[in-house]
C-alpha positions in Angstrom: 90.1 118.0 131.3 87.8 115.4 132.5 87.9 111.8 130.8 85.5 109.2 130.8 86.9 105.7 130.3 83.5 103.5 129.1 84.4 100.4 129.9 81.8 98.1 127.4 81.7 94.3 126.0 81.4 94.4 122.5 79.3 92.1 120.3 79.6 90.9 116.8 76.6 93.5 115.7 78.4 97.1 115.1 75.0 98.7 115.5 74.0 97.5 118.8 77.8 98.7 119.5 76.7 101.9 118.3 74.2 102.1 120.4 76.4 101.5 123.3 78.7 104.5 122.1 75.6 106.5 121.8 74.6 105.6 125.7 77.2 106.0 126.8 78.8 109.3 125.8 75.4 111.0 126.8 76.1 109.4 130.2 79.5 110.7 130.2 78.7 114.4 128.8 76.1 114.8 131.7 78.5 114.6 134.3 81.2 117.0 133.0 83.5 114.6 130.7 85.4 116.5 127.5 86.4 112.9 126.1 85.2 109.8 126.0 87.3 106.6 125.3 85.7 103.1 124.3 87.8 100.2 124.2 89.8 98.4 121.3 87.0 96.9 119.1 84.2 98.5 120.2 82.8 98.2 116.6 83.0 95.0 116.7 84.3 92.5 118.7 87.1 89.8 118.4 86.7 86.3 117.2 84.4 86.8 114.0 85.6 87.6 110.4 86.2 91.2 110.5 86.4 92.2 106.7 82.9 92.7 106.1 82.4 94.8 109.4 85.7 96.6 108.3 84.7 100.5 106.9 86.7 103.5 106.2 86.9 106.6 108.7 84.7 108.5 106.2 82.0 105.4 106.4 78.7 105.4 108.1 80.1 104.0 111.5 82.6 106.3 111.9 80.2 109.0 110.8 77.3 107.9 113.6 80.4 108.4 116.1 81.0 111.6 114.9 77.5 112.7 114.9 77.2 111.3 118.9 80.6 113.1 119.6 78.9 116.8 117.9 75.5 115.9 119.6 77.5 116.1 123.1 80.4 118.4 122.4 83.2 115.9 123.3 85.4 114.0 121.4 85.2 110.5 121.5 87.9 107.7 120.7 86.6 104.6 120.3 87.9 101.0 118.1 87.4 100.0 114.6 88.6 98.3 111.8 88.8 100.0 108.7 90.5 98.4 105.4 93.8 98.1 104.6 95.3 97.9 101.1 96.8 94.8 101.3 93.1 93.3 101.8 93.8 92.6 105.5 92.1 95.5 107.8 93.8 97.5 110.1 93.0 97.8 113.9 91.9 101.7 114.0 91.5 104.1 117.4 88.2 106.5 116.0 89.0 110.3 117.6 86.4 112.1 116.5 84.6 115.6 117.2 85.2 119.1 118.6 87.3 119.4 114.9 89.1 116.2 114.7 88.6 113.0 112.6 91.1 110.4 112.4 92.2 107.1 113.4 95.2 105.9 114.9 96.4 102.6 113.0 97.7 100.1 115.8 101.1 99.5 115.0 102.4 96.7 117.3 100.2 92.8 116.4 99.2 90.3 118.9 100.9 87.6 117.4 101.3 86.1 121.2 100.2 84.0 123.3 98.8 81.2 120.5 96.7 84.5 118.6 97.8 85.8 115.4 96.7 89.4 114.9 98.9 89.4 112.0 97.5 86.9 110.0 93.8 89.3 109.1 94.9 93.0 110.0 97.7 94.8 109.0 99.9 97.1 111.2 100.1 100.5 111.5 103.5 102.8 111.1 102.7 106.5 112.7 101.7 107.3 116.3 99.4 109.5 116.6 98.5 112.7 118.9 95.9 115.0 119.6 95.0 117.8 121.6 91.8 118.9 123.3 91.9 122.1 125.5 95.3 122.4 125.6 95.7 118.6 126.9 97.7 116.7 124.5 96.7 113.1 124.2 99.0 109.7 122.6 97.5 107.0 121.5 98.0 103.4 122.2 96.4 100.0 121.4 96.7 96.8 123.7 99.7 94.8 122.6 101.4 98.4 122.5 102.0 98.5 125.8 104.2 96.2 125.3 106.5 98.5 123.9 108.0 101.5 125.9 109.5 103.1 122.8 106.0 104.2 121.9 104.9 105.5 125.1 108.2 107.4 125.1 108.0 108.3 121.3 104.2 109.9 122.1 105.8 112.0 124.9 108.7 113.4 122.5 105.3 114.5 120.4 104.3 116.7 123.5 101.5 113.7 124.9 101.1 114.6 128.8 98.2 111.7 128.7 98.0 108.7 126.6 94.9 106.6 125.6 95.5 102.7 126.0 92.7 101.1 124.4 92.1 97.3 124.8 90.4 94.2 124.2 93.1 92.1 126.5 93.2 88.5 126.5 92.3 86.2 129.5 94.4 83.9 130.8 97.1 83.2 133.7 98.9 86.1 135.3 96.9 88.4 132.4 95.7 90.4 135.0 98.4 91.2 137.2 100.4 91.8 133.3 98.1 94.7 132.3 98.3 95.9 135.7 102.1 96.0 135.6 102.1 97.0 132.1 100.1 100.5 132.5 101.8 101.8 135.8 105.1 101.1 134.1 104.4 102.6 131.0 103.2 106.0 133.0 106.8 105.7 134.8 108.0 105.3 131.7 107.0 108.6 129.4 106.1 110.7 133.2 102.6 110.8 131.6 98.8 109.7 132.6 98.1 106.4 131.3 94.3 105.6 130.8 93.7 102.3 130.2 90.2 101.4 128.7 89.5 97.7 128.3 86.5 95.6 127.0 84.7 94.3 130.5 84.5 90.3 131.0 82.7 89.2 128.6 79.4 87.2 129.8 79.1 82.8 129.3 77.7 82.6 125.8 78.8 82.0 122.2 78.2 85.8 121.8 80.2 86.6 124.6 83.4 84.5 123.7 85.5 84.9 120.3 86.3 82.5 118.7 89.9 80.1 118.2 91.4 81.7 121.2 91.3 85.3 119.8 90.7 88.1 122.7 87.7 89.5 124.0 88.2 91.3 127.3 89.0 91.3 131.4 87.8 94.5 132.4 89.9 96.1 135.2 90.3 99.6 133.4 92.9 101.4 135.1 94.2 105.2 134.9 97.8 105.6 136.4 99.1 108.8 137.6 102.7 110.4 135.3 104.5 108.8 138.6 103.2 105.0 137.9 100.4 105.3 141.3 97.0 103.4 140.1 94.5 106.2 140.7 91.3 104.7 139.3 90.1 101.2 138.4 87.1 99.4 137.3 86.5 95.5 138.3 85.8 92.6 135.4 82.2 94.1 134.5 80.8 96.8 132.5 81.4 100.6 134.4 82.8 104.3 133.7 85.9 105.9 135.5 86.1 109.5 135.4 89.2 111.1 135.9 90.2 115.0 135.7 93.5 115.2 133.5 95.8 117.9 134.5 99.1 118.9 132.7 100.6 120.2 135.6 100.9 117.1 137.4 103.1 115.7 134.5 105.1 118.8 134.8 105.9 118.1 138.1 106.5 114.6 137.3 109.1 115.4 135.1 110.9 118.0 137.2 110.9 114.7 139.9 111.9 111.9 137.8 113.5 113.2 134.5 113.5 110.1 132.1 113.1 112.0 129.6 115.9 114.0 129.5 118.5 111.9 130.5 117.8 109.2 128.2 120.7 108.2 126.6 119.8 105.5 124.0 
């Protein structure tokens, strides 16, 4: 199963982002990718009010999405925000085409580092996987990999890959933390980790969010069930392809059994 990680900076306009999506996966498609992953807030970036931009999974967005992902015969996972009851909206991972549509709801807040995720979108409670030609994939949301129980909790659910979807924070030692963060969270669960980020965002008032709230590094990374970084982009905009094999992770886990002799 070949994956395309479409490593993009958002703006504040959800159709231009759209278009992006719609460039993008045709890119993808041509050379040989199944799925195509787009970062945390691809919809829309960080930093502006995200209410009115906020729109259900059944909404026109989502819908263009699905129509690019049926145009190209791949499924496509890509960040939105979509309402949540409370009035807040929730941070949504889009997987759409080749039969699904859904969203993963990201369950673990940035309420870190000075940002409070908390304070406009509301968290999710189920994780969430899918499978594509027999590849079963997790998903995962930026401040989640934070959180090994997840990544552990998506393997339990039979994930042998799990998309990490981000819009990650600059700042000191950021870098070398996502870095850290995905290899260990592969060693973690024994499964591929693909880590899709928003790219550096350019100098600009459209390329910047606004009171400190995240926009993007770059540095996608896709690390092998045994932690070893086997793709990565730099800071700007760029695709990694990467072909996804189950049989690796089975041989992972026969190596280094974390799994099964877990005892908490």
């Amino acid at each position: 199963m070949r994956v395309a990680l479409c490593q993009i900076t958002s703006s504040a306009d959800p159709a231009a982002n759209l278009d992006l999506v719609r460039v993008e996966t045709a890119r993808a498609a041509e050379r040989g990718a199944g799925v195509v992953v787009f970062p945390e807030a691809a919809m829309c970036r960080f930093g502006v009010p995200l209410g009115p931009v906020a729109e259900p999974l059944d909404g026109p967005w989502a819908g263009a999405v699905r129509g690019i992902a049926e145009e190209h015969g791949v499924v496509v996972v890509a960040g939105m925000f979509t309402p949540a009851p409370d009035g807040r909206v929730a941070n949504t991972l889009l997987v759409t085409g080749g039969g699904h549509h859904a969203g993963y709801d990201k369950i673990h807040l940035f309420d870190a580092f000075g940002f409070a995720e908390s304070r406009t979108v509301a968290p999710g409670a189920q994780p969430v996987v899918f499978a594509v030609d027999g590849i079963v994939f997790g998903l995962a949301t930026c401040y989640d990999v934070r959180f090994p129980e997840l990544f552990r909790s998506l393997a339990d659910r039979g994930a042998t890959a799990v998309l990490l979807c981000a819009s990650w924070g600059a700042g000191p030692g950021k870098r070398e933390q996502w870095e850290l963060l995905v290899r260990a969270r592969a060693l973690d669960c024994t499964s591929w980790v693909l880590a899709c980020g928003q790219a550096e965002p350019p100098v600009g008032p459209e390329g910047a969010g606004d009171g400190g709230a995240p926009t993007g590094i770059g540095f996608s990374t896709v690390a092998s069930p045994l932690g070893a970084v086997v793709e990565q982009l730099g800071a700007e905009p760029g695709v990694v392809l990467v072909d996804v094999d189950a049989g690796s992770v089975e041989q992972a886990r026969r190596t280094l059994p974390v799994l099964v002799n877990r005892r908490l």
